[in-house]
VMD Tcl script that draws the C-alpha trace (Angstrom):
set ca {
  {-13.66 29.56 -137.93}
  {-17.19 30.10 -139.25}
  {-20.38 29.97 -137.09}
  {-22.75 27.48 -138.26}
  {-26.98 27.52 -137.53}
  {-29.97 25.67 -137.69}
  {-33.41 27.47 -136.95}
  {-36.42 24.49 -136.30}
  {-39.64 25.82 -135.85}
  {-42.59 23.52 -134.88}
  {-46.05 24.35 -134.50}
  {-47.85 22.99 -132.18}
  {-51.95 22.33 -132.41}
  {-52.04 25.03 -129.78}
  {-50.37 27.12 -126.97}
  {-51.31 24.37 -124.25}
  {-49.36 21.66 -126.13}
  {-46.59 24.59 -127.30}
  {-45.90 24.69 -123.95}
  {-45.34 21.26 -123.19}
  {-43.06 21.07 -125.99}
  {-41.38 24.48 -124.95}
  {-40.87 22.49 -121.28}
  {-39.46 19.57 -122.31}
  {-37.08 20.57 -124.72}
  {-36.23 23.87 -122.65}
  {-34.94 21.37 -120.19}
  {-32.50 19.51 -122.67}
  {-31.06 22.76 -123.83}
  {-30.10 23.79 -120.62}
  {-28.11 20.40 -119.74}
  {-26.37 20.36 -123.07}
  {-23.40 17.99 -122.21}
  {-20.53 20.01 -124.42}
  {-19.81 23.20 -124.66}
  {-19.52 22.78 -128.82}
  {-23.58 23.69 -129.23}
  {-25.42 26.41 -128.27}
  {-29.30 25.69 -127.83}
  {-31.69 27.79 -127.37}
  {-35.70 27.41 -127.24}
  {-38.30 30.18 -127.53}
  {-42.04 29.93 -127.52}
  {-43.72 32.03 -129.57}
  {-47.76 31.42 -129.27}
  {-48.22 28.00 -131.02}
  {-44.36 27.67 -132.19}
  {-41.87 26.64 -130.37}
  {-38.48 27.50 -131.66}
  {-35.30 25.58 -131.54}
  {-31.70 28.04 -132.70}
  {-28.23 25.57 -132.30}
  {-25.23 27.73 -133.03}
  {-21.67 25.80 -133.08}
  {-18.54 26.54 -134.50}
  {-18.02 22.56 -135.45}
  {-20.47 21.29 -138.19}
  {-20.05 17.60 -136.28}
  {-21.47 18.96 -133.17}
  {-24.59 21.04 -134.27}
  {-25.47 17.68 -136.28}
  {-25.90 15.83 -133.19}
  {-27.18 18.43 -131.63}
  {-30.11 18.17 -134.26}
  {-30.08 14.39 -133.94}
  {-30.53 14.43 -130.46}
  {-33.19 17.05 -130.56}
  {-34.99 15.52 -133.43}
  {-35.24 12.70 -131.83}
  {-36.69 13.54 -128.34}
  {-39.27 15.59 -130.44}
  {-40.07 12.13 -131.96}
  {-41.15 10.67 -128.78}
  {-42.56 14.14 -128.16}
  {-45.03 13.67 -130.79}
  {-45.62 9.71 -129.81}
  {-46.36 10.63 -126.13}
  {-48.90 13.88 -127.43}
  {-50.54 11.50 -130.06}
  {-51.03 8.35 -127.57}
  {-52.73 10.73 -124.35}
  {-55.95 12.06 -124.95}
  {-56.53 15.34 -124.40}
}
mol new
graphics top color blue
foreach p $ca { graphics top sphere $p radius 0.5 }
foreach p [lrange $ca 0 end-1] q [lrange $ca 1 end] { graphics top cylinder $p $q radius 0.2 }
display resetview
């Protein structure tokens, strides 16, 4: 069965706000609720970098849903505080 992967890298403004993207998405990789996806999140200066490894096509798509959307409301909460 083949390995599938998705690399997402997102650049942050800067390191501060990196980090609070590295944070809260470090803590959604690491309570992953199936064993199907593997997620992990590096930060890397002003990127923070998302790799999801699964042998099911099905399961690293909602991996990336479910990612892609808490980096939505991510970006709404970093937009709506000033600095």
């Amino acid at each position: 069965m083949p390995m599938y992967e998705a690399i997402v890298t997102i650049k942050a403004s800067d390191e501060r706000e990196a980090r609070s993207i590295y944070e809260a998405l470090a803590v959604e990789a690491r309570s992953q609720p199936s064993s199907l996806v593997r997620v992990e999140v590096r930060l890397e200066g002003s990127l923070v970098v998302l790799t999801f490894l699964s042998k099911k096509r099905s399961s690293l798509r909602a991996a990336l849903n479910s990612f892609f959307r808490l980096l939505a409301t991510l970006e709404n909460a970093l937009t709506s505080t000033p600095p």
